[in-house]
C-alpha positions as CSV (number, residue, x, y, z in Angstrom):
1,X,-42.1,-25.6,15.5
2,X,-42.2,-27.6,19.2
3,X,-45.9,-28.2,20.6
4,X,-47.3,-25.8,22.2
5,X,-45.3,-22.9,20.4
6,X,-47.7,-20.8,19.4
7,X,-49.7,-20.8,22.6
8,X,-46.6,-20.0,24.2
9,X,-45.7,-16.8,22.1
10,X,-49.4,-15.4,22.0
11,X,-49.2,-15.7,25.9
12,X,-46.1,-14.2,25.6
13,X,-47.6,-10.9,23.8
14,X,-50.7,-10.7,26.0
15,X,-48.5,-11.0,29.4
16,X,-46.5,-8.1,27.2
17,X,-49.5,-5.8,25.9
18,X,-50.4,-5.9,29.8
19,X,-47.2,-4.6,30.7
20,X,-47.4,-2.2,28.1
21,X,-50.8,-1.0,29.0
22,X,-49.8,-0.6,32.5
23,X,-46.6,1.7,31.6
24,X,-43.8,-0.4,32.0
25,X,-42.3,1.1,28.6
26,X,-39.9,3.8,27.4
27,X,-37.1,5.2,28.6
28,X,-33.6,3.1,29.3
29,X,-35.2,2.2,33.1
30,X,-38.4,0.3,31.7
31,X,-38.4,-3.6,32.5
32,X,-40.4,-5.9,31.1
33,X,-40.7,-9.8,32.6
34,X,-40.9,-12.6,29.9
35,X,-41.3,-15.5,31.8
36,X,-40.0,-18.7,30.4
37,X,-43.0,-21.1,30.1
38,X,-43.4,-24.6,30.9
39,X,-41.6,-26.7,28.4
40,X,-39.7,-24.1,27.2
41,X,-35.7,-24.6,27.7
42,X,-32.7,-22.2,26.9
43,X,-31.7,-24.6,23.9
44,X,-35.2,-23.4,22.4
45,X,-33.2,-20.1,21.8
46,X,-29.5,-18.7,21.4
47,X,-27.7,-16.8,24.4
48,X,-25.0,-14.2,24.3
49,X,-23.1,-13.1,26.6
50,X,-22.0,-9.4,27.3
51,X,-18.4,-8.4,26.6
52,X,-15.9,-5.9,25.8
53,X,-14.6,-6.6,22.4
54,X,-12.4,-4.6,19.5
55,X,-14.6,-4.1,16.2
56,X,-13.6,-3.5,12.9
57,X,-14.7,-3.4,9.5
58,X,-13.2,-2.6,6.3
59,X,-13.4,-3.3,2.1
60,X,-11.1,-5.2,-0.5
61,X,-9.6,-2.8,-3.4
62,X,-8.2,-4.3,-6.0
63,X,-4.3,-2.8,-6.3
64,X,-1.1,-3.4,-8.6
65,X,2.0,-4.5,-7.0
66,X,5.4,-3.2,-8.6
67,X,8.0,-1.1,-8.2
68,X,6.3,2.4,-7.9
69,X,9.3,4.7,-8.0
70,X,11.9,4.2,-10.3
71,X,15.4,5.9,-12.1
72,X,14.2,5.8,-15.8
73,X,17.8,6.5,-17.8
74,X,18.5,8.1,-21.0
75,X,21.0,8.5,-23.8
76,X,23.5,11.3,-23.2
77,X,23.7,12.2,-26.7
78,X,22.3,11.1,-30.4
79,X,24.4,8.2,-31.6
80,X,23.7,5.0,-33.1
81,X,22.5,2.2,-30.8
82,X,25.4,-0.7,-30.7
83,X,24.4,-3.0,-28.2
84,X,21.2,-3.5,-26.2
85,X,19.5,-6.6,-24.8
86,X,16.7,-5.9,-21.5
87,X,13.3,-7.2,-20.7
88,X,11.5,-6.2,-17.7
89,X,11.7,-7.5,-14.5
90,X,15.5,-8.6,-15.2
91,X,17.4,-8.7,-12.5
92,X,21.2,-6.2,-13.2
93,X,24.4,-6.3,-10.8
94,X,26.4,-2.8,-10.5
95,X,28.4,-2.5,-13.4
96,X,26.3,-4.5,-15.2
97,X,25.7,-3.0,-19.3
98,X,22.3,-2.0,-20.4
99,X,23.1,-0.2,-23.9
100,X,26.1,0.8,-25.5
101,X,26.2,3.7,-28.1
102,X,28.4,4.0,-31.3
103,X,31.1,6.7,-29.9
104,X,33.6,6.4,-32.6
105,X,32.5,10.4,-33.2
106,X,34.7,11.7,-30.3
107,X,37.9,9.2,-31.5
108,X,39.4,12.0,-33.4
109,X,38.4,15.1,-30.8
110,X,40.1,12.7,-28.1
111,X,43.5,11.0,-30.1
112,X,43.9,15.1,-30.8
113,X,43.7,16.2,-27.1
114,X,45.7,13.3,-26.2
115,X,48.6,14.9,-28.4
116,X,48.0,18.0,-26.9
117,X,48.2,16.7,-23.3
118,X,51.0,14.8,-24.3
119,X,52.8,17.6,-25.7
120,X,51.8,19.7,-22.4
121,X,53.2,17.1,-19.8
122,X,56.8,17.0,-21.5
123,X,56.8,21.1,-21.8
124,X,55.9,21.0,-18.0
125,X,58.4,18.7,-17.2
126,X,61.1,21.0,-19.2
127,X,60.6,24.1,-18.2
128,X,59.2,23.3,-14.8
129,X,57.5,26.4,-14.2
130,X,54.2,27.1,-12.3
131,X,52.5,28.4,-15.9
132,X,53.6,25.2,-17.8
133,X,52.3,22.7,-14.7
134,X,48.9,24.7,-14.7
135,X,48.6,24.1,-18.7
136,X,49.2,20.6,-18.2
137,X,46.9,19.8,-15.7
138,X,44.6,21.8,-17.9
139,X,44.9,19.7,-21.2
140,X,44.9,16.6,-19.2
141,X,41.2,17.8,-17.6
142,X,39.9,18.4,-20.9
143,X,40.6,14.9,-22.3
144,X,39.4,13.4,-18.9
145,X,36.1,15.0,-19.6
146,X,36.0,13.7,-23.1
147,X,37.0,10.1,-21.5
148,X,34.1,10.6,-19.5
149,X,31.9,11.4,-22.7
150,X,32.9,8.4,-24.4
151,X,32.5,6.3,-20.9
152,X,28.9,7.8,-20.9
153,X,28.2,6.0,-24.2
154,X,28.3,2.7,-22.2
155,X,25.1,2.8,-19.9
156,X,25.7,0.5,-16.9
157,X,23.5,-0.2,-14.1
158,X,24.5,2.5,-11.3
159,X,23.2,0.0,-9.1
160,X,22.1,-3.8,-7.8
161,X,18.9,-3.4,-9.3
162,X,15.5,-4.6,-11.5
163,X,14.2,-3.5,-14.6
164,X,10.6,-2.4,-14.2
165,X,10.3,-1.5,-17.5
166,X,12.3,-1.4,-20.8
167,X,12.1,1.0,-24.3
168,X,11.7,-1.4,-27.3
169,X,15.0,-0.4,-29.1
170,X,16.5,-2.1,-32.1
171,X,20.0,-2.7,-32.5
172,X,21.4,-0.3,-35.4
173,X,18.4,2.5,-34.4
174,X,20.0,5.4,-34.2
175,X,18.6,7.8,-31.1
176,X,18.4,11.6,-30.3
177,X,20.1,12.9,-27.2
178,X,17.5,12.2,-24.1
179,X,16.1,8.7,-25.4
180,X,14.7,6.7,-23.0
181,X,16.3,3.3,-22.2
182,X,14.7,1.8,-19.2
183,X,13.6,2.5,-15.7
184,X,15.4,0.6,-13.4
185,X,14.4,0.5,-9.5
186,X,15.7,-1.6,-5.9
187,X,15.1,-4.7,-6.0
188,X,13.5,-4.4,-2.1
189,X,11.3,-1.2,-3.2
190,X,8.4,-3.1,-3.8
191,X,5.0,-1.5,-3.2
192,X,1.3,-2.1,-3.7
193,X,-0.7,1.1,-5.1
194,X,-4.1,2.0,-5.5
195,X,-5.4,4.9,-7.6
196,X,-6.7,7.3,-5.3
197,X,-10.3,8.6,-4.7
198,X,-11.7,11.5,-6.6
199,X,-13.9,12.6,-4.0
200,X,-12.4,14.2,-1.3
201,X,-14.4,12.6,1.5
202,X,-13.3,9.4,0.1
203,X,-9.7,10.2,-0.1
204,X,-9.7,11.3,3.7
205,X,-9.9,8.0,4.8
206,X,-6.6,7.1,3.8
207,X,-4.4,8.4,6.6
208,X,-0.7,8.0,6.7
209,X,0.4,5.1,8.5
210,X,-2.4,3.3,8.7
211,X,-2.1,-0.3,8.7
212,X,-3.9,-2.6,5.8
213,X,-3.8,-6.1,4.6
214,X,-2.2,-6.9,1.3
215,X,-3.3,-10.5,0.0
216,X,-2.2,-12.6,-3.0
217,X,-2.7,-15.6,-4.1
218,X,-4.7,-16.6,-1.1
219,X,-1.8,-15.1,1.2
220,X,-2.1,-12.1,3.8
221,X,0.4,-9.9,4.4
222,X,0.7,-6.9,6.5
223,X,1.6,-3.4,5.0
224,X,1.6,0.2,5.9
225,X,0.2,3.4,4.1
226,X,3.5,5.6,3.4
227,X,2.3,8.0,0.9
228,X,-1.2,10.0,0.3
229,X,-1.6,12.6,-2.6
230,X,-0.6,16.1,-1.8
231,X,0.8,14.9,1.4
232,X,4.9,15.1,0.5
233,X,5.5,12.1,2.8
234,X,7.5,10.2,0.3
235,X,10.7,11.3,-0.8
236,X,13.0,9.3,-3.2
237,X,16.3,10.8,-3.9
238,X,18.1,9.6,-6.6
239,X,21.6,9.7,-6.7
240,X,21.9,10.1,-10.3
241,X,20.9,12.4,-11.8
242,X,21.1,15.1,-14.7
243,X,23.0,17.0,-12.2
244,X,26.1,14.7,-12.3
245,X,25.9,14.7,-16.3
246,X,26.2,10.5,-16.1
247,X,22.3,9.7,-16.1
248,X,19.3,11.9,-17.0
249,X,17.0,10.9,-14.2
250,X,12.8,11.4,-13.2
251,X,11.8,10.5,-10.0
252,X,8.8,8.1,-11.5
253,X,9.2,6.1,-14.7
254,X,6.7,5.6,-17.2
255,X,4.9,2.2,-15.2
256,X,5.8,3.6,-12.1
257,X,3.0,4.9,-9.7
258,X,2.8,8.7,-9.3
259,X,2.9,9.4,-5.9
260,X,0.7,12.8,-6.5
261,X,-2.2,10.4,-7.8
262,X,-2.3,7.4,-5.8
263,X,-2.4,5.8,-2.3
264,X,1.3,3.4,-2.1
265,X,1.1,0.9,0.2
266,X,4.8,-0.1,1.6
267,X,6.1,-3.1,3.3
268,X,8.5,-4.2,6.1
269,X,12.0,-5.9,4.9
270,X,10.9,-8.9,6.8
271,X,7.5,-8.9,5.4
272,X,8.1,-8.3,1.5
273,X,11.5,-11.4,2.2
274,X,8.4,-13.5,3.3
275,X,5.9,-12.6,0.5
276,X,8.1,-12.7,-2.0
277,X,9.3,-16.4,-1.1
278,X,5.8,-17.9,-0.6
279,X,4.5,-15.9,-3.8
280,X,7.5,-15.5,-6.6
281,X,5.5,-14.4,-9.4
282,X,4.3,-11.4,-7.2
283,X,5.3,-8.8,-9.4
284,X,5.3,-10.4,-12.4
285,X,1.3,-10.6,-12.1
286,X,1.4,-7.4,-10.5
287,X,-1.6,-6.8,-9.0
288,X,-3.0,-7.6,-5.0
289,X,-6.5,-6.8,-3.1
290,X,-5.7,-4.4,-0.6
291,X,-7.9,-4.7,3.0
292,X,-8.0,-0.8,4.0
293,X,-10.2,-0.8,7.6
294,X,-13.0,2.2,7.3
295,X,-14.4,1.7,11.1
296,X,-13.1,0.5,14.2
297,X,-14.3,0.7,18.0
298,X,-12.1,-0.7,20.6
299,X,-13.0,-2.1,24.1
300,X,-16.8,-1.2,23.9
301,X,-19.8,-3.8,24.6
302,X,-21.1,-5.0,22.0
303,X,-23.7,-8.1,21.0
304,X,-24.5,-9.6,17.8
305,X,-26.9,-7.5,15.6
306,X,-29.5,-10.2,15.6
307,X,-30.3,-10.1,20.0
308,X,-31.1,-6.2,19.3
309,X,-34.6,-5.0,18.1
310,X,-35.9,-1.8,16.8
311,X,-39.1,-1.7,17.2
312,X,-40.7,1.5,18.7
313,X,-37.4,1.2,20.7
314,X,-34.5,-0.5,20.7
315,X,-34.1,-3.3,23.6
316,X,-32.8,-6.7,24.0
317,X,-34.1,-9.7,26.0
318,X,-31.8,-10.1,29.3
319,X,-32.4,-13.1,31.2
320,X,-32.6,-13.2,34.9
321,X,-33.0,-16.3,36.9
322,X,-34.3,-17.9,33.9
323,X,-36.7,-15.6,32.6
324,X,-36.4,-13.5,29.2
325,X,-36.7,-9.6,30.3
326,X,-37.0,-7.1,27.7
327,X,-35.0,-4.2,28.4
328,X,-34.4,-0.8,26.9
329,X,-30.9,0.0,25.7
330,X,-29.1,2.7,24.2
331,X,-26.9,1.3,21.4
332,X,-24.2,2.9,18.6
333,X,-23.2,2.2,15.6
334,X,-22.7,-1.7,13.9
335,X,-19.8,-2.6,12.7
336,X,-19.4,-6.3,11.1
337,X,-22.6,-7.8,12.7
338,X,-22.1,-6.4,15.8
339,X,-23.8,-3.8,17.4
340,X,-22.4,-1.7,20.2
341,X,-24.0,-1.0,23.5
342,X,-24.2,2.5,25.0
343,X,-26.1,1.9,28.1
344,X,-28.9,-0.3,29.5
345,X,-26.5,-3.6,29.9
346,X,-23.3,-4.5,32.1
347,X,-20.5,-6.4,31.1
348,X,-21.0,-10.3,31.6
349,X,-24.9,-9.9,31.1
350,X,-26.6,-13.0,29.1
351,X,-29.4,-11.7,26.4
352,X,-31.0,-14.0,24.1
353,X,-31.8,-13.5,20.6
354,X,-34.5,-11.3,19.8
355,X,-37.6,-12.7,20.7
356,X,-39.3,-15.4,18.4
């Protein structure tokens, strides 16, 4: 402590029990002069000045990064499994096989109906008439639906896709009907997700849209809330489906990330092309901190936390013309060390710290 500290600051407090005495205090209008003593420079204490600034705060949750909707695909009927090699995270062209069932069962039921379409074509071609056409082009649709069967035994990727997950089958197994083979997914549908809050006030928080900050490996990147629980906001339509009898289809698979129970955080195409060149192994570790902001204040005065005392009331020390004045404000709330100013100080003002 410089010389002459002490007798400065008990000074100090009987100048300021005087003022008190005298009923200088309370209220945002109350004034009260700390002169700067003898000796005593600005560089003894720290100065801050007023300003408008944009405040936020927020807290790291730890999320997993992956595909969080996928097409899981199954076996169209029990047969005997021929052909199948997939590990996760392998990378399929359209086209591409993923499994291929024994479908030597339907050779006799289709070299039969290719007789009998056969036979049907040269009958129309005879006779000519509108009957014989129509029971050719019947024949003929019946063995193109069991050509489709036996195409259906040969599972191909419908799409340019990635494996996000894969059944562990063994060549020679033989399956039921509706086995599961894999779940395959876009390769650009990558998301973060975090498993949402059980209380409800806790799950409010997380609004649609909002925007948070996904970092890995040391890397910050930008993403966006797209889905909520409960909230229907993210629709993935697959385009095969049980429907078209090609593909038995669920909207999430098995590692996917149900969008009824958690918070998926999505990314911009420019964004993920940028995180997934400066961090590769992304989704193979599979997991982020997410950044989710819980407070924010924009354009509102505020000071550092420390130039603000609660006392009996809250003031700060303003200076004027070189002296310290203590002066009543009316502050709100404190968000990352800084506390916002209501009332009692103007833009471009100069406070110390509080008064030591």
């Amino acid at each position: 402590m410089k010389k002459g500290r002490i007798e400065r600051i008990t000074a100090a407090l009987l100048s300021l029990g005087l003022a008190l005495s005298s009923g200088c205090s309370g209220g945002l209008e109350g004034e009260i002069e700390i002169p700067i003593y003898e000796g005593v420079q600005h560089e003894d204490y720290r100065t801050y000045e007023v300003g408008r600034m944009n405040l936020s705060s927020g807290e790291n949750i730890g999320a997993s990064l992956g595909y969080a909707l996928s097409d899981s695909l199954y076996t169209p009927a029990g047969a005997n499994l021929v052909s199948y090699k997939l590990s996760r995270l392998q990378e399929l062209k359209e086209g591409d096989v993923i499994a291929v069932l024994d479908s030597s069962a339907l050779d006799y039921t289709y070299r039969r109906q290719e007789i009998l379409t056969q036979a049907a074509y040269e009958n129309s071609q005879a006779l000519g008439t509108e009957a014989a056409k129509l029971e050719y082009e019947y024949e003929k649709a019946v063995l193109d639906s069991i050509q489709y069967q036996i195409d259906s035994y040969t599972i191909r990727a419908p799409y340019d896709c990635v494996v996000s997950d894969a059944a562990p089958l063994t060549v020679g197994e033989e399956l039921e009907e509706g086995t599961y083979i894999c779940s395959i997914a876009h390769p650009d549908e990558i998301y973060a997700y975090i498993g949402a809050p059980s209380k409800k006030e806790e799950e409010d928080k997380y609004r649609l849209g909002a925007k948070v900050s996904v970092t890995l490996t040391g890397n910050t990147y930008e993403g966006r809330i797209v889905s909520v629980p409960n909230s229907g906001a993210y629709k993935f339509d697959l385009k095969y489906s049980k429907e078209n009898m090609l593909f038995e289809s669920a909207k999430t698979g098995p590692v996917a990330a149900d969008s009824s129970k958690n918070v998926i955080i999505g990314f911009e195409p420019d964004v993920l092309e940028k995180m997934l060149e400066e961090t590769p192994n992304a989704v193979v570790a599979g997991w982020a901190t997410v950044n989710y902001t819980t407070s924010e204040m924009n354009n509102v005065l505020a000071v550092p936390m420390g130039a603000v005392s609660n006392r009996e009331n809250t003031y700060v020390y303003l200076i004027k013309n070189g002296d310290r004045i203590q002066t009543p404000v009316s502050v709100g709330g404190t968000v990352d060390g800084y506390t916002v100013i209501v009332a009692g100080l103007n833009e471009g003002d100069l406070i110390s710290e509080s008064f030591k």
